[in-house]
DSSP file (Angstrom, degrees, kcal/mol; ACC not computed):
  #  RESIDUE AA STRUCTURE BP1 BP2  ACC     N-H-->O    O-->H-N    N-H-->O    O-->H-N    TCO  KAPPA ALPHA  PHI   PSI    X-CA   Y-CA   Z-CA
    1    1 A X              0   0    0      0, 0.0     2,-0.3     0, 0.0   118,-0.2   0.000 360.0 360.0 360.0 146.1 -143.1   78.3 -175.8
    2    2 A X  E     -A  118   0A   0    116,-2.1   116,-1.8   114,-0.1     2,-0.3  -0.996 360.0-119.4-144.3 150.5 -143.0   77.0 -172.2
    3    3 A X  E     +A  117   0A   0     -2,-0.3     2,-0.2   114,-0.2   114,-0.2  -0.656  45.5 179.0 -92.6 126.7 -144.1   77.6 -168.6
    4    4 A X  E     -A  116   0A   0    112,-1.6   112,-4.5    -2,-0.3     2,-0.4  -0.895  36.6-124.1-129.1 167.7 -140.7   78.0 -166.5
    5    5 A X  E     -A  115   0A   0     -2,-0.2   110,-0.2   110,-0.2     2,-0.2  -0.951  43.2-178.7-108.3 116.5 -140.2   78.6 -163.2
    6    6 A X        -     0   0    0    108,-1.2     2,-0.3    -2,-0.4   108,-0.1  -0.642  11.5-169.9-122.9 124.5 -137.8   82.2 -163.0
    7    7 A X    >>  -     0   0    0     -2,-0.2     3,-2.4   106,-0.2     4,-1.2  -0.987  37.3-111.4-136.4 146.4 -136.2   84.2 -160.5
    8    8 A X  H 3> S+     0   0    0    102,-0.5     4,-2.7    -2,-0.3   103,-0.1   0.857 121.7  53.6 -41.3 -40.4 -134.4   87.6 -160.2
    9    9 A X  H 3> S+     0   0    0    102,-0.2     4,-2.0     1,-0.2    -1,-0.3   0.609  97.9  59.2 -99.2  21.7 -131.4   85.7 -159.5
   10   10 A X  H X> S+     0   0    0     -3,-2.4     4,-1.3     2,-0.2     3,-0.6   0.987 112.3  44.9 -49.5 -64.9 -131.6   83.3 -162.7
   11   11 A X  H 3X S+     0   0    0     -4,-1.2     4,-2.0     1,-0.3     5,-0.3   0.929 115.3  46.5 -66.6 -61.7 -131.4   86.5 -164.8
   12   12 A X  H 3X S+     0   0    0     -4,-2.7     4,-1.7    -5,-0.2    -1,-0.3   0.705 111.3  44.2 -59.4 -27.5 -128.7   88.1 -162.8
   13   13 A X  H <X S+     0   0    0     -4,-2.0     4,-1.6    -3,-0.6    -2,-0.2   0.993 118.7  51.0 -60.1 -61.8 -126.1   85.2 -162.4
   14   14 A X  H >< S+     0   0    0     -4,-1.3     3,-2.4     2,-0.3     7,-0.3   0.814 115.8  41.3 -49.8 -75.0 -127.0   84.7 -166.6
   15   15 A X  H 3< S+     0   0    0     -4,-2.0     6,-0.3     1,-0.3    -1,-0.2   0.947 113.6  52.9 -38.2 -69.4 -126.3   88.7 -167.2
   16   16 A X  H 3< S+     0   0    0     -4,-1.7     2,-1.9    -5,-0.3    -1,-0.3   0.825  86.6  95.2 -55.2 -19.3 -123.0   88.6 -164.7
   17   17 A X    XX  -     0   0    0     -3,-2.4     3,-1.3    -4,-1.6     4,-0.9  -0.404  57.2-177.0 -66.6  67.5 -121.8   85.6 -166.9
   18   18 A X  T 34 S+     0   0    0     -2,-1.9     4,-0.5     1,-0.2    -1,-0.2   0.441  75.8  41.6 -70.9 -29.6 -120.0   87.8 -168.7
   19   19 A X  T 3> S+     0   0    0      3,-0.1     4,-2.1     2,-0.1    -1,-0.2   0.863 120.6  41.2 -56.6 -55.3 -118.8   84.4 -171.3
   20   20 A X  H <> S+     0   0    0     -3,-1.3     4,-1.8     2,-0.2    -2,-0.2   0.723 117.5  48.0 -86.0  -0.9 -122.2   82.7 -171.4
   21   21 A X  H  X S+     0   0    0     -4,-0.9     4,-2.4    -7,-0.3    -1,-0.2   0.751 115.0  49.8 -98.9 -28.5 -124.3   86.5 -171.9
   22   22 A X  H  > S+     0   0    0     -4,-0.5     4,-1.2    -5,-0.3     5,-0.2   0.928 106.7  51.6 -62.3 -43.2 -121.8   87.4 -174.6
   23   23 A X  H  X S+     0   0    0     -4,-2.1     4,-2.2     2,-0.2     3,-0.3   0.915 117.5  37.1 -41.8 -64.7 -122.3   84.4 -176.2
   24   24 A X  H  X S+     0   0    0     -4,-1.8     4,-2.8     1,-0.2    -2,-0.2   0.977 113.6  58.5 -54.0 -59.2 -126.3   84.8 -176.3
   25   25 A X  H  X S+     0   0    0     -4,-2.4     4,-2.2     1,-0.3    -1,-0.2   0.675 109.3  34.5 -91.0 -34.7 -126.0   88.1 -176.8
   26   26 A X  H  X S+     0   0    0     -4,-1.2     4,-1.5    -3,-0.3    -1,-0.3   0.820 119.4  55.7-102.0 -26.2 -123.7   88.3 -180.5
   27   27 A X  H  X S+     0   0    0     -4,-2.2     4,-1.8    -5,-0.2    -2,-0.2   0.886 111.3  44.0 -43.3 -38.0 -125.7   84.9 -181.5
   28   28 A X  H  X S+     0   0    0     -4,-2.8     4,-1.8    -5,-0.3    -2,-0.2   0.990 119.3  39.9 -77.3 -53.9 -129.0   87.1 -180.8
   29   29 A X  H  X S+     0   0    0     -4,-2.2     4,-2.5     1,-0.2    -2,-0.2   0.966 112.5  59.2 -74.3 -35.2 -127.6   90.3 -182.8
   30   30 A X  H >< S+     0   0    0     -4,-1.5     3,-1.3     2,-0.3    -1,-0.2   0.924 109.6  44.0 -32.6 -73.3 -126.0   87.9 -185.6
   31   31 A X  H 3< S+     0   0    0     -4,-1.8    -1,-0.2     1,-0.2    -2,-0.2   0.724 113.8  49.6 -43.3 -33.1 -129.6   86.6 -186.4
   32   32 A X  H 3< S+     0   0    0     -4,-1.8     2,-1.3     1,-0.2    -2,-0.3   0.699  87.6  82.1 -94.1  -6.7 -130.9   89.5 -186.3
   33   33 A X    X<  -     0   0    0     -4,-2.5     3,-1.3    -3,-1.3    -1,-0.2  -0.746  57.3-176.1 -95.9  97.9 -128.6   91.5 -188.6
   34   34 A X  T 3  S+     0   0    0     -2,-1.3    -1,-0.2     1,-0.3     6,-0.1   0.648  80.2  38.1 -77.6 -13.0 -130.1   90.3 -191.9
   35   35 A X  T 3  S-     0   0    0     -3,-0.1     2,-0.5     0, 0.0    -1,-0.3  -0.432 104.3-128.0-120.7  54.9 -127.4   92.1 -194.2
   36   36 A X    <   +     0   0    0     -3,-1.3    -2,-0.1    -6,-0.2    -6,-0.0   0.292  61.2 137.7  12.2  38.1 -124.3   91.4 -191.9
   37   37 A X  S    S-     0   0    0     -2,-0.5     2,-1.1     2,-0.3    -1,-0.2  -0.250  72.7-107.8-119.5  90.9 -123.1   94.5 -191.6
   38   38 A X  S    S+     0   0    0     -5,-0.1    53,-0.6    -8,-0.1     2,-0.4   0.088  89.4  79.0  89.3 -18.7 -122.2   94.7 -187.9
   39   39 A X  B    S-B   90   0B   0     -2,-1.1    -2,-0.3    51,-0.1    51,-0.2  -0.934  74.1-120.3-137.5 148.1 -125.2   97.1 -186.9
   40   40 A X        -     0   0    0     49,-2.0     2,-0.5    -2,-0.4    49,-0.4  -0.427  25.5-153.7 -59.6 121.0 -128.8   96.9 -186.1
   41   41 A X    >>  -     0   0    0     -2,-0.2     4,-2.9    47,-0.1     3,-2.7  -0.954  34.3-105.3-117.0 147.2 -131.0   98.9 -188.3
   42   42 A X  T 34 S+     0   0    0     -2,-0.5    -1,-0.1     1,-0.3    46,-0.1   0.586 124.5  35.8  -9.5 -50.7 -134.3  100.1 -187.1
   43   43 A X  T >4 S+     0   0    0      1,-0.1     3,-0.7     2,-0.1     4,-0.4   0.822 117.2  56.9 -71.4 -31.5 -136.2   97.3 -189.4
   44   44 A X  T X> S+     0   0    0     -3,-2.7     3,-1.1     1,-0.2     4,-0.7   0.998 116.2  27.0 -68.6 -49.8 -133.4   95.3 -188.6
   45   45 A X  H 3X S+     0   0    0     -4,-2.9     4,-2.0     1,-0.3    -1,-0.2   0.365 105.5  84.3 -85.0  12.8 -133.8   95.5 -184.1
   46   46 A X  H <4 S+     0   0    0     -3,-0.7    -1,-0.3    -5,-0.4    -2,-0.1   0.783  79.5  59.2-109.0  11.0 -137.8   96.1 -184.6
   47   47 A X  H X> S+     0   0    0     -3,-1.1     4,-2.3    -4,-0.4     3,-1.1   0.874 108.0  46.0 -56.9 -75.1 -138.5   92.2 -184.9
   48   48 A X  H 3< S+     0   0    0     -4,-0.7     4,-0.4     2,-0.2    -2,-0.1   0.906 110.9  51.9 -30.7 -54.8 -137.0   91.9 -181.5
   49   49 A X  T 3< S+     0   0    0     -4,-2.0     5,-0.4     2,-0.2    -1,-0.2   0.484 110.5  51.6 -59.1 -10.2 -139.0   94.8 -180.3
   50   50 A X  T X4 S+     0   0    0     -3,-1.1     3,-1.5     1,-0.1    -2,-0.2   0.808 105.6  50.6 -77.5 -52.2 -142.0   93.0 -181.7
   51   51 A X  T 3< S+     0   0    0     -4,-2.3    -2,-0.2     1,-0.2    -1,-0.1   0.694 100.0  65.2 -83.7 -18.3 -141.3   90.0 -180.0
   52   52 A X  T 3  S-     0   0    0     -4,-0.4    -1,-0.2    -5,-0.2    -2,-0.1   0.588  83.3-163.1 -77.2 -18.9 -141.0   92.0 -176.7
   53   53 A X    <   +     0   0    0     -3,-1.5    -3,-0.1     1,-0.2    -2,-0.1   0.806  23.0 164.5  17.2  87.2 -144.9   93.0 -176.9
   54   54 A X  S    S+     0   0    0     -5,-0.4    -1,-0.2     2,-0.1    -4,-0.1   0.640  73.4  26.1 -96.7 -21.8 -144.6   95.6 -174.5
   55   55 A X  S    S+     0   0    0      8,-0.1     8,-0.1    10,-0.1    -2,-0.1   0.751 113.6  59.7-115.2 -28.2 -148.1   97.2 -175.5
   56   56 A X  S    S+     0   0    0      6,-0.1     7,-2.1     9,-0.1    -2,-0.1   0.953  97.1  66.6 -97.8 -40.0 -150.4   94.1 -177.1
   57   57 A X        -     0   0    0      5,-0.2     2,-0.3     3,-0.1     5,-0.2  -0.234  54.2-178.9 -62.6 136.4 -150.4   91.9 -173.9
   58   58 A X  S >  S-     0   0    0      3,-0.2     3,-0.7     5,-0.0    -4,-0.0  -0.670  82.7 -29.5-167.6 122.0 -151.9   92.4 -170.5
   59   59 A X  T 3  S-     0   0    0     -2,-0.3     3,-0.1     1,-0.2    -2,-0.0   0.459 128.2 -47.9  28.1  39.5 -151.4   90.0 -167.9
   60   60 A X  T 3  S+     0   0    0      1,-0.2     2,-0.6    57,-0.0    -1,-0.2   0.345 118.6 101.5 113.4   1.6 -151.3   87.3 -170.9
   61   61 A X  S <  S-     0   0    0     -3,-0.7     2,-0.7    -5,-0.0    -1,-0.2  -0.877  74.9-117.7-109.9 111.6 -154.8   88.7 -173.1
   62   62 A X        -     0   0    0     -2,-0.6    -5,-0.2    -5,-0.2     2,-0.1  -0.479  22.7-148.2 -95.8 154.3 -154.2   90.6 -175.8
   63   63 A X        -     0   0    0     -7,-2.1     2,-0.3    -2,-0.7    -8,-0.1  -0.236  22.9-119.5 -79.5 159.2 -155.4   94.2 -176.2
   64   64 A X        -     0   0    0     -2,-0.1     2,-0.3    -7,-0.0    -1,-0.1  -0.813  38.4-162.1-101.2 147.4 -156.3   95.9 -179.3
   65   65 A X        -     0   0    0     -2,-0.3   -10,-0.1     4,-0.0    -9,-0.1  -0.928  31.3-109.0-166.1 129.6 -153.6   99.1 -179.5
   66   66 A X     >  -     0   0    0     -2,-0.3     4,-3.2     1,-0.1     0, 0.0  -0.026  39.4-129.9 -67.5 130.1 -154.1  102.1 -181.8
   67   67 A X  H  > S+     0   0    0      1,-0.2     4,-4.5     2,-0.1     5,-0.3   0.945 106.0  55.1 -57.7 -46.6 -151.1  101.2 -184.6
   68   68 A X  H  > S+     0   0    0      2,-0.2     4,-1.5     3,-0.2     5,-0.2   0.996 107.7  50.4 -53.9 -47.6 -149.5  104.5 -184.5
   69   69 A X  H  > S+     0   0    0      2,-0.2     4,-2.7     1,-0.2     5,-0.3   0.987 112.2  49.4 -47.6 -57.3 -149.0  104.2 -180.6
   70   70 A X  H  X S+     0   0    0     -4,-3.2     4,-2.9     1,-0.2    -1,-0.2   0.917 107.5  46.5 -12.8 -82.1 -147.7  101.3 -181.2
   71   71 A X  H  < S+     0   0    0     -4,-4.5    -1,-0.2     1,-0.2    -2,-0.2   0.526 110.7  60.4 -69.4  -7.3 -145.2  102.3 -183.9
   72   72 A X  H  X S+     0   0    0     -4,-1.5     4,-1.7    -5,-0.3     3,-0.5   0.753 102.8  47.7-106.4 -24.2 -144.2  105.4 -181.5
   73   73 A X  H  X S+     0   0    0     -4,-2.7     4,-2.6    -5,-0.2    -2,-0.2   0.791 110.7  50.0 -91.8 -17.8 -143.0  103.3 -178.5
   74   74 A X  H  < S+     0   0    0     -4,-2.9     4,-0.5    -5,-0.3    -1,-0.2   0.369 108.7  51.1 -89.9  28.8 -140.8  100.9 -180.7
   75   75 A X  H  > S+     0   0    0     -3,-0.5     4,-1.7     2,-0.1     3,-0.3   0.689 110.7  53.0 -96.3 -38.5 -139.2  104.0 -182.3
   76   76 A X  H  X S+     0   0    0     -4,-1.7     4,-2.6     1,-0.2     3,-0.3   0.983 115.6  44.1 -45.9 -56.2 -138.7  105.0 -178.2
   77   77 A X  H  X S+     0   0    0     -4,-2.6     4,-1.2    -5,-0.2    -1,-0.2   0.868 105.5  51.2 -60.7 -32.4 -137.1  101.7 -177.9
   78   78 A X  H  > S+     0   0    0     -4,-0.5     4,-2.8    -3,-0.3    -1,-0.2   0.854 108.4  54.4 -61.4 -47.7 -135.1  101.5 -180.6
   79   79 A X  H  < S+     0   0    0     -4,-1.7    -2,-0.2    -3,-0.3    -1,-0.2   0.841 105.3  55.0 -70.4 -44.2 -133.6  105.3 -179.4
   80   80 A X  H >< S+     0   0    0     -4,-2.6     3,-0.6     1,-0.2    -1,-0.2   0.948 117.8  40.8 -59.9 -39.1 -132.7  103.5 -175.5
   81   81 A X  H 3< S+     0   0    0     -4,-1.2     2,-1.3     1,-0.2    -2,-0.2   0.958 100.0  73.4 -46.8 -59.5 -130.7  100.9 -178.3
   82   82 A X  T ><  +     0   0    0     -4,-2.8     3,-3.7     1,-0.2     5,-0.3  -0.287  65.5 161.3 -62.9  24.2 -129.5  103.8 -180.2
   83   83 A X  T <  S+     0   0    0     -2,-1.3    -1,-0.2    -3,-0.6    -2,-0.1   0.706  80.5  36.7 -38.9 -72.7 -126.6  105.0 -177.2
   84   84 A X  T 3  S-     0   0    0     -3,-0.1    -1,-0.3     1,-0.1     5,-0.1   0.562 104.3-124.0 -73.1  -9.0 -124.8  107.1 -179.6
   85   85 A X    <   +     0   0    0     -3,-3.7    -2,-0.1     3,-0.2    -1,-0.1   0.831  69.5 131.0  95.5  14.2 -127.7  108.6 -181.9
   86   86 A X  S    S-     0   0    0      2,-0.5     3,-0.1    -4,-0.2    -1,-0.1   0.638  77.5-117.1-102.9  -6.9 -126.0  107.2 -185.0
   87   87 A X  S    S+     0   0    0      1,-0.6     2,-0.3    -5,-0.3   -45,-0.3   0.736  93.0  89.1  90.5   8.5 -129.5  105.5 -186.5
   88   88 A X  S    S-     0   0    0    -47,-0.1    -1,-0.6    -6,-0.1    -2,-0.5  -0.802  76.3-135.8-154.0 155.6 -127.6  102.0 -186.0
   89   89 A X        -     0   0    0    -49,-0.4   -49,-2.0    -2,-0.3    -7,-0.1  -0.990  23.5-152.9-116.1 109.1 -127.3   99.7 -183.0
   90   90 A X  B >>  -B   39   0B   0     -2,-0.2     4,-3.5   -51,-0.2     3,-0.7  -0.378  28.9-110.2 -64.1 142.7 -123.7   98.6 -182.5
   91   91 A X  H 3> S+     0   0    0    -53,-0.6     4,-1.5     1,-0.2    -1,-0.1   0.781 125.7  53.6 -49.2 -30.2 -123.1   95.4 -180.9
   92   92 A X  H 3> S+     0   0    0      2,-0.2     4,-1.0     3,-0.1    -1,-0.2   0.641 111.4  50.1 -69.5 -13.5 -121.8   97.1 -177.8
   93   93 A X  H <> S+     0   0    0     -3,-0.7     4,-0.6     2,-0.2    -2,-0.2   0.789 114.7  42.1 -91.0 -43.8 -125.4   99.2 -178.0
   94   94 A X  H >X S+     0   0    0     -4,-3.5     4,-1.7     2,-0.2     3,-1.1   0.965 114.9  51.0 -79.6 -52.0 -127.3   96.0 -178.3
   95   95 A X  H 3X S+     0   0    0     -4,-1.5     4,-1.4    -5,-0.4    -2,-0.2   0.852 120.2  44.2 -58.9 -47.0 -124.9   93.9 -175.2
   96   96 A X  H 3X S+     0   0    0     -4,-1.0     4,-0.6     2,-0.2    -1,-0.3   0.367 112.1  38.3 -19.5 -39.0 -125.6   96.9 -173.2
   97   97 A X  H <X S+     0   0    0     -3,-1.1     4,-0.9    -4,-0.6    -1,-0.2   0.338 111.3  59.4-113.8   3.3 -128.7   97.9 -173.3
   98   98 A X  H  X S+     0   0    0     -4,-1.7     4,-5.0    -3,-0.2     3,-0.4   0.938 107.2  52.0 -71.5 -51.8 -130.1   94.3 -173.3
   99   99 A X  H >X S+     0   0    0     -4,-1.4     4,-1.8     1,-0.3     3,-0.7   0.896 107.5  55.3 -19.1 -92.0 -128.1   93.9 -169.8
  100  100 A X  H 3X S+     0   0    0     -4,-0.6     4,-2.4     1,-0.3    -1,-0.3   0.548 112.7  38.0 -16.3 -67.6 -129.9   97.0 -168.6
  101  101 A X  H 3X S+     0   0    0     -4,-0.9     4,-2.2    -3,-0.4    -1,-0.3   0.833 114.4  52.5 -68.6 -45.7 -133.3   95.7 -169.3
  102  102 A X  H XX S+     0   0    0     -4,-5.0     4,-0.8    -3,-0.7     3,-0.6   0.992 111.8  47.1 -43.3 -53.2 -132.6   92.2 -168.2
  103  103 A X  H 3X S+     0   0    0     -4,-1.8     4,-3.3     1,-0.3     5,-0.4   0.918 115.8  54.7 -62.0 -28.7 -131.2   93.8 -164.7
  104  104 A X  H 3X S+     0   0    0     -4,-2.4     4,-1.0    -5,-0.4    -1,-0.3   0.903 112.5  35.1 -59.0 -36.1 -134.6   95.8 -165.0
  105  105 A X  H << S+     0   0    0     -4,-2.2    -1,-0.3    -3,-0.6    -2,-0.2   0.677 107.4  59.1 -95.1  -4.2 -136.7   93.2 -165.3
  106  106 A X  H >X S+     0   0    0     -4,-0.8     3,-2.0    -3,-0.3     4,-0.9   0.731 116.0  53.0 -98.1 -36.6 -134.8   90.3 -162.6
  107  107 A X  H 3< S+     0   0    0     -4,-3.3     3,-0.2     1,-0.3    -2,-0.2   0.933 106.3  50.2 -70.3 -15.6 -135.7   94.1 -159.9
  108  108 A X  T 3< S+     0   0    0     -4,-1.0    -1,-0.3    -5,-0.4    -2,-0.1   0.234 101.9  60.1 -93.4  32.3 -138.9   94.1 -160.8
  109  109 A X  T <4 S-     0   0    0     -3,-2.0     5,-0.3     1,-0.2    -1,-0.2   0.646  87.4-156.8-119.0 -31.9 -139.1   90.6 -160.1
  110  110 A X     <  -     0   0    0     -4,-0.9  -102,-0.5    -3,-0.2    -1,-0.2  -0.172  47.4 -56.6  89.5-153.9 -138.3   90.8 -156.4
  111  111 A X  S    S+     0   0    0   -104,-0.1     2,-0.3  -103,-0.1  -102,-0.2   0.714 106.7  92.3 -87.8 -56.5 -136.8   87.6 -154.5
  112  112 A X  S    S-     0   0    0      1,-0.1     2,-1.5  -105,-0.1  -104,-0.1  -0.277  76.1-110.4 -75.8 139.4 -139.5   85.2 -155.3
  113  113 A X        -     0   0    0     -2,-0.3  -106,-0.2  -106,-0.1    -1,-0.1  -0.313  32.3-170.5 -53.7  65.1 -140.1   82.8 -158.2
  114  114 A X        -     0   0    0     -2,-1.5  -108,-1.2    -5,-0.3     2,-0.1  -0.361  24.0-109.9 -68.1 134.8 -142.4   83.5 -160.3
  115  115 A X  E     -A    5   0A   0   -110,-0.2     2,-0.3    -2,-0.1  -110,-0.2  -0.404  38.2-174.3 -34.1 114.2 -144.2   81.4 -163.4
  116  116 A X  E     -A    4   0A   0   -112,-4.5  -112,-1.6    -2,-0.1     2,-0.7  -0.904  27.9-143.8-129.0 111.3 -143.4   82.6 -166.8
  117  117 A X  E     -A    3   0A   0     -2,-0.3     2,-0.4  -114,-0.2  -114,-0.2  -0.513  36.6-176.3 -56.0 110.3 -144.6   81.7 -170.3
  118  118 A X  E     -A    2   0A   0   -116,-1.8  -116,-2.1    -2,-0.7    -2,-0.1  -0.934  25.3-133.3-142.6 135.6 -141.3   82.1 -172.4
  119  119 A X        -     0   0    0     -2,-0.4     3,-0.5  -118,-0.2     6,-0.4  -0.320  41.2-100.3 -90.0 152.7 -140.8   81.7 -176.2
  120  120 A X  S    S+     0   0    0      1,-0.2    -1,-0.2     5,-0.1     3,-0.1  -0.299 106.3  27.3 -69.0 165.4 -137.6   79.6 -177.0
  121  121 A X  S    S+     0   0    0      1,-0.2     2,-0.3    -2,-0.1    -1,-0.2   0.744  90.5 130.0  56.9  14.6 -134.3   81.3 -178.0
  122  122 A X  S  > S-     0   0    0     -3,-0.5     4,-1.6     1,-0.2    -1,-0.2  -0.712  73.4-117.2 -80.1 155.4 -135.5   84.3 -175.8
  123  123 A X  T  4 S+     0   0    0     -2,-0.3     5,-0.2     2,-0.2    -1,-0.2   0.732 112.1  61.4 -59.0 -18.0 -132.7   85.3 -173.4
  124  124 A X  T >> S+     0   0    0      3,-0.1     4,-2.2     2,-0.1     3,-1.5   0.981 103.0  50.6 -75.0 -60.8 -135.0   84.4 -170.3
  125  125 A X  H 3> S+     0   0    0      1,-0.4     4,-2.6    -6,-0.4     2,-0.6   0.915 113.6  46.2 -64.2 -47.4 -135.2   80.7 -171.4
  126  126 A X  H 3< S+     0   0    0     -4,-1.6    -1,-0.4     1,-0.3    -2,-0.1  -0.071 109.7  48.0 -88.7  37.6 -131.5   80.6 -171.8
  127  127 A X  H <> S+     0   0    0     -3,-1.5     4,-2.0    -2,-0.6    -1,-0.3   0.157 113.0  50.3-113.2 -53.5 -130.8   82.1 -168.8
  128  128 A X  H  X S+     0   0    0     -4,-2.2     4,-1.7    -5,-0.2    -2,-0.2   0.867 115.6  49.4 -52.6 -27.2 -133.6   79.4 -167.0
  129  129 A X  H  X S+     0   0    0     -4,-2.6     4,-1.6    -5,-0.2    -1,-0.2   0.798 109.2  48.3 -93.9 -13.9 -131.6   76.6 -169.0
  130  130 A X  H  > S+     0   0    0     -5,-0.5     4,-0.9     2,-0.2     5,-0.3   0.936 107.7  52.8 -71.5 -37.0 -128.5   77.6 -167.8
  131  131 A X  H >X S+     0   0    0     -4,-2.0     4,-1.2     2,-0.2     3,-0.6   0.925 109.0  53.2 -53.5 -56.5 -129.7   77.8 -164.6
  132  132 A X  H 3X S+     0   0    0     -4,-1.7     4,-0.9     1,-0.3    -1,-0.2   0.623 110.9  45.5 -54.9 -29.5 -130.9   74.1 -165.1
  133  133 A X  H 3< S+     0   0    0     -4,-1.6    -1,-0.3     1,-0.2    -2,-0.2   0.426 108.7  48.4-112.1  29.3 -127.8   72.9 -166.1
  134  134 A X  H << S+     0   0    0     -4,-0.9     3,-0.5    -3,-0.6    -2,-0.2   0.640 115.1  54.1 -96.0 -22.5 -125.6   74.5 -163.4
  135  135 A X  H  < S+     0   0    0     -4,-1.2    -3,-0.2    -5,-0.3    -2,-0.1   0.823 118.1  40.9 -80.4 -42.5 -128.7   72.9 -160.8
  136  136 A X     <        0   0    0     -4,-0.9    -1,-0.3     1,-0.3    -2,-0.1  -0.300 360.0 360.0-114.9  42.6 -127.9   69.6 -162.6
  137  137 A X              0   0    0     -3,-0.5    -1,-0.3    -2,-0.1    -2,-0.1  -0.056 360.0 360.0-149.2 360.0 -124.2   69.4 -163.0
């Protein structure tokens, strides 16, 4: 992990790099499809969802959070993945509805730069090191 410095339009050139977000994007589902065939299974995509700590964190302190609650908002997440209903995440499912949530999170972000602690190989850090070497090129 490392503290970077992040901006809505890091995320959003990274996302609109339709080469380098594709790239991230079937390297992330690749890793994560632990019996290679081609879709995301609910154990497969809830590692990701894990890593996303959407419930245990607040404002960097974690919270104690009833397991079932828990388990009911990554089954919610999984179902945003889940476009077609099929119980699988396609790679189009996953390139797609990561976008979405990246563009969600670079608007909630507004114009100004904010300080982020950010794991390595997440898609925010590689969107901050792309950023670094397009700065430095």
């Amino acid at each position: 992990m490392s503290v970077e410095v992040l901006d809505s339009a890091t995320i959003v050139d990274f996302v609109e790099d339709e080469e380098a977000f594709t790239v991230s994007i079937t390297d992330r589902f690749a890793r994560l499809d632990a019996d290679r065939d081609g879709l995301l299974s609910f154990a497969e995509l809830l590692r990701e969802l894990q890593s996303l700590r959407v419930v245990e964190t607040h404002f960097g302190v974690d919270v104690e959070t009833d397991p079932r609650e828990l388990a009911r908002v990554h089954e919610l997440l999984f179902v945003q993945f889940d476009h077609d209903s099929s119980g699988k995440v396609d790679l189009e499912e996953f390139k797609s509805e990561t976008k979405r949530m990246m563009l969600a999170v670079a608007s909630g972000m507004g114009f100004l730069p904010v300080q982020m602690v950010l794991e390595e190989g997440s898609l925010l850090k590689i969107a901050v090191e792309r950023e670094s070497t397009k700065l430095a090129a």
